[in-house]
N, C-alpha and C positions, 0 to 999 in steps of 0.2 A: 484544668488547672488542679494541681495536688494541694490539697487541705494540709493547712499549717498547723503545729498544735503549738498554741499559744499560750501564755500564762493570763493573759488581757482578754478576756472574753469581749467584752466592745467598750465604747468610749462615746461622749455625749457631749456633744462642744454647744456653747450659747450661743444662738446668733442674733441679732436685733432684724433680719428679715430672712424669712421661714422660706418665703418664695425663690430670694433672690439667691439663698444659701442652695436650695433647692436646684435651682438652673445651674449655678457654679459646680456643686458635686457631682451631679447629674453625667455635666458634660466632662470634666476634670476626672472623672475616677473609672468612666467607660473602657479608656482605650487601658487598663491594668484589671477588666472584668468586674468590676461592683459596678454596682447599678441599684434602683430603690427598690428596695423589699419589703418596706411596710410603713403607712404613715398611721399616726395618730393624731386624730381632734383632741383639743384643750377641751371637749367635754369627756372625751372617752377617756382621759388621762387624768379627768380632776383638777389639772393646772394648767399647762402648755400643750402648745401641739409639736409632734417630732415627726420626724422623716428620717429613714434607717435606711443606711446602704450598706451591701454584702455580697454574698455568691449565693446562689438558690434560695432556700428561706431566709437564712440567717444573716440577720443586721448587725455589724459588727461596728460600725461607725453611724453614729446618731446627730442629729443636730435638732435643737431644740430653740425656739421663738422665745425665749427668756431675758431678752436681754444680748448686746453688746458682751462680749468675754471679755475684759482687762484682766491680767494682762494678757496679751497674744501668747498662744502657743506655738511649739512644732510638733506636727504629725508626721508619721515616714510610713507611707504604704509598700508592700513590697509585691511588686511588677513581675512577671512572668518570665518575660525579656529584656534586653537593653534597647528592643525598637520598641516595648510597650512602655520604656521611661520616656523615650524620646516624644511617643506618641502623646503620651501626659501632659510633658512638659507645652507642646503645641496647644493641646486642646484646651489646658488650665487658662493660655495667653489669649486665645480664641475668644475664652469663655469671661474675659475681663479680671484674670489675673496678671500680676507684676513678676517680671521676670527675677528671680532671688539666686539661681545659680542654673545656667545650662546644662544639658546633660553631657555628663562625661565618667571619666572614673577619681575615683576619689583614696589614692595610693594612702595617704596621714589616716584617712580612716580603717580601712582593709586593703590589703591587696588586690580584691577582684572586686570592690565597691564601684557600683556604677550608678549614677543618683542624678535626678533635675531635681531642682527646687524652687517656689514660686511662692508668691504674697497673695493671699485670698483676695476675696474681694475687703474684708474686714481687718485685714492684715496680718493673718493668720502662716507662719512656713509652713505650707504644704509639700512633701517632698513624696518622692518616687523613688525606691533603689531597686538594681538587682544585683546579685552575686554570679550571676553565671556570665561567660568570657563572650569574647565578639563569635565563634563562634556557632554560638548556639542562640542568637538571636540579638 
């Protein structure tokens, strides 16, 4: 997978269970490549404990046992493929997420926007997009 250069170095959402956030990203951000790359105990942190998901070392998406988030966010991970959106979108439903928009393409937003979106378990939009055409995945 080619490395992004981002303005957003990573992001840390609150979640009221550590575990169950844990199983949900887990399984929901496998099939787009993140997976956990490093947790932290609420001693080793001073405060809460986190769980960082990414590509190789680096965490780039955190969640943290702080607390329920009000209000819900949207996250837009960006997918490989348009079968690693599809695959997301599955595995997010699998994994006891709510279905928030199927995968497809999204012309209002870009052109070559192709995006699933789904309701966490906390009710968070998680979304998936790619830019590249059916062609190439």
């Amino acid at each position: 997978m080619t490395e992004l250069n981002l303005t957003i170095d990573h992001i840390t959402l609150s979640v009221e269970s550590l575990e169950r956030a844990k199983d949900f990203y887990s399984k929901a951000l496998a099939p787009i490549g993140l997976e956990i790359v490093g947790e932290v105990s609420a001693e080793q942190s001073g405060t809460v404990a986190f769980v960082g998901f990414g590509i190789g070392r680096k965490g780039s998406f955190w969640v943290a046992q702080s607390g329920r988030q009000t209000p819900t966010i949207h996250i837009c991970f960006r997918a490989p493929t348009r079968a690693a959106v599809r695959a997301f979108h599955k595995a997010a439903l699998e994994a006891g997420a709510e279905d928030n928009g199927e995968p497809g393409t999204r012309p209002e937003y870009h052109p070559a926007y192709y995006a699933a979106f789904v309701l966490s378990p906390e009710g968070h939009n998680i979304e998936a997009v790619c830019f590249k055409d059916d062609s190439k995945g």
